[in-house]
Every structure is written in C-alpha cells, then in structure tokens.
N, C-alpha and C positions, 0 to 999 in steps of 0.2 A: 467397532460395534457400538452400535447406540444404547446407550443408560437412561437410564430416569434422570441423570444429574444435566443429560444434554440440553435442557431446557433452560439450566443458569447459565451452560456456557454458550448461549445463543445470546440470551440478554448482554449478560457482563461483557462478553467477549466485542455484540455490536456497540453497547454503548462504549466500551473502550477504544473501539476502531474509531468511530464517531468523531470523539473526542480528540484523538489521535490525529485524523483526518485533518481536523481546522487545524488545531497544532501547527500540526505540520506544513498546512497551507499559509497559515499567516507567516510562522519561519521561515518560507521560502521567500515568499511576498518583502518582508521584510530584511533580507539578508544586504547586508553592505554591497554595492558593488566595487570590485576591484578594479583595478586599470589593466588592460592588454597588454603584452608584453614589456610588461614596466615592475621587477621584483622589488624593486626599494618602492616604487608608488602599490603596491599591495601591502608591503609590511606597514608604509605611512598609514594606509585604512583601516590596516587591521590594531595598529596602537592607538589612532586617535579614534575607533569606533567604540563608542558607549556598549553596543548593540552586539559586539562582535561574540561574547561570550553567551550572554541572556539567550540570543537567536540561535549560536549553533546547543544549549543544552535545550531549549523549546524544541529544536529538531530533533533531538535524539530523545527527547521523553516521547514527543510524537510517534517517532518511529516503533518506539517499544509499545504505546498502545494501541498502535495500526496493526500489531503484531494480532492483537489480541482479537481485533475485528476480521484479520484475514481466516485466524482458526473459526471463527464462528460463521463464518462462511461456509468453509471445509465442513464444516460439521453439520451445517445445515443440507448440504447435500448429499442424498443418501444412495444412489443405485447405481450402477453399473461402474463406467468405465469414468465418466464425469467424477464420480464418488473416488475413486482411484485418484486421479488426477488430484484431484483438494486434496487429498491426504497426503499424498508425494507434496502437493507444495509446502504444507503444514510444516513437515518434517524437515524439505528443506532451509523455512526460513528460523525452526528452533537451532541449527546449525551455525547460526546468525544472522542479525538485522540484515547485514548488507547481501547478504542472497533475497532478500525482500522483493528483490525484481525479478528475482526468476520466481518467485511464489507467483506476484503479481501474474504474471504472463500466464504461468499453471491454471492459477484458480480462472482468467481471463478464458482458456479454452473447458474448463470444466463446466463453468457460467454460459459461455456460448453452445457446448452439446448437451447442458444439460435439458430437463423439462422446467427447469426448478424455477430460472428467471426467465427473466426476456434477453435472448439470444445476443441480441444487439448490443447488449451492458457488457456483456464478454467480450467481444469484437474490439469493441472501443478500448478494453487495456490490455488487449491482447497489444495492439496496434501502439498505447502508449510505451509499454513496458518495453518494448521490441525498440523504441524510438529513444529512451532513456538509454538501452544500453547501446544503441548506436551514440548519442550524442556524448556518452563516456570515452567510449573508442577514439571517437575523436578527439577527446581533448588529451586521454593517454598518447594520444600519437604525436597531437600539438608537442605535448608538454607544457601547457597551462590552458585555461582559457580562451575561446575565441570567439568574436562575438555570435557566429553559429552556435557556438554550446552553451553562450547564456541564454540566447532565444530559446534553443529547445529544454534545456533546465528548467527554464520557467513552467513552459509551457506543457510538458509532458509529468510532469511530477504532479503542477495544478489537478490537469487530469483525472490521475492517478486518484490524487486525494480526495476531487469530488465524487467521482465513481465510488471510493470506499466508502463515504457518504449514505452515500442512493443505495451500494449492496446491505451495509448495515442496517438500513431504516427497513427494507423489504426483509431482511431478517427477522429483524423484530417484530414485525407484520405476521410471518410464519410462527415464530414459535412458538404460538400457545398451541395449533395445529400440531407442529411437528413432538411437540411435547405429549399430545394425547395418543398420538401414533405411536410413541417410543415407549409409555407405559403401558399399550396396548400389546407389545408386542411380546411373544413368549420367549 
C-alpha cells in the first residue's frame, strides 16, 4: 500500500540503486582474472592481487545499494499484476543479496507488463538475469570457471547494472508525480 513516505523511498532508494549500479559495474570491470583450470594459478592471483579484497567488498556494498534501487522500482509501480510481481521480487531479494537475480528477472517482467516504463527495459533484464543464472549453471557444473562464464559474467551482470541505471533515473523522473498521487490518495 502506498504512503506519503513512498516518495523518499523512490528518491533514496534510486539514488542507492544508482550508486550501487556503477559500484558494482566498476567491481566487476575491475575484478582480477584468474587462470582456467589452474587452483594454485588462482590462489597465486588472488594473494599477489592488491585488488582482490578492495574489488570483492566494492561488489558487495554495490550489491547492497542495488538492493535499495531494485525496491524503489517495486514501489514505483503501482497496479495490477506488474505491481505484484515488484513486490514478490522486493521480498525475495530482503531474503538475500544473492536472490538479487531472481528479483532482477521479477522486477524485468513487471517493467516489461507494466504501463509504467518502456516495455523494452523489462525484456532486456528479463533476458540478462535469465543469462546470468544460466552462465552460473554452468560454471556450478564446470566446477570453476570457463572461459564461456567469464564472457557472460562480464557481459550480463554489465547489463544488469546499466539497466539499474536507466530504471533508477526514470524513477526519479516519476517521483514527484507518483508522490502527488500517493498523498492524493484516501
């Protein structure tokens, strides 16, 4: 149900996502690569890297303020079945960061039926999030990396994060609107 307060957690929440977003996008951008099946040439990278500690807590504060722009998404959309959907994913990623992808994917078909954005922004992380947890499958299956699941790591999380981007900024776009509606409402 919408409050009078939903107009700070559209702000705070996109400029967290925001935030969050590059975070996350430089963390990934910037992450050491490891060597293919080689365990002593991964632990050599991960002791001699400067970077290896700084890059993965940038990704996990990332993640925790991406948290904050995916609710403020949820929250910006308000009717039907779309509305449902954001909320289900909300829920699922207070559960934990790492259900983040099934939010993603959620909020991606909420975004795509809803009226709220432009259909197309849904599609594209429906399509990433879906690609994410295939190129995890894979590498669960591997049993480490391979160079198919660095290419789509890179490439689908990138995505992911610009998209949070673009939805957060069209948030903030809405909320003075969706704020006059919310205290309009009885």
């Amino acid at each position: 149900m919408a409050t009078p307060t939903a107009g700070g957690i559209l702000r705070i929440g996109s400029y967290a996502g925001i935030a969050g977003a590059l975070l996350g996008l430089v963390g990934n951008l910037l992450h050491p690569a490891t060597p293919i099946g080689d365990p002593e040439g991964v632990a050599r990278t991960i002791a001699d890297s400067r970077l290896w500690v700084p890059d993965h807590l940038a990704i996990v504060l990332g993640l925790i303020l991406m948290l904050g722009g995916l609710v403020a998404i949820a929250h910006s959309i308000q009717d039907g079945l779309p509305a449902a959907l954001a909320r289900l994913g909300s829920i699922a990623a207070v559960a934990g960061i790492t259900v983040g992808l099934i939010l993603v994917t959620l909020d991606g078909p909420a975004v795509a039926w809803s009226r709220t954005y432009p259909r197309w922004l849904g599609w594209i992380v429906v399509v990433a999030g879906a690609g994410s947890v295939v190129a995890g499958l894979i590498q669960a299956a591997a049993g480490e990396p391979t160079t198919v699941t660095r290419v789509l790591t890179i490439i689908f999380p990138t995505v992911i994060t610009l998209w949070l981007v673009e939805m957060n900024l069209l948030v903030l776009r809405k909320a003075p609107a969706l704020q006059r509606a919310i205290t309009q409402d009885p």
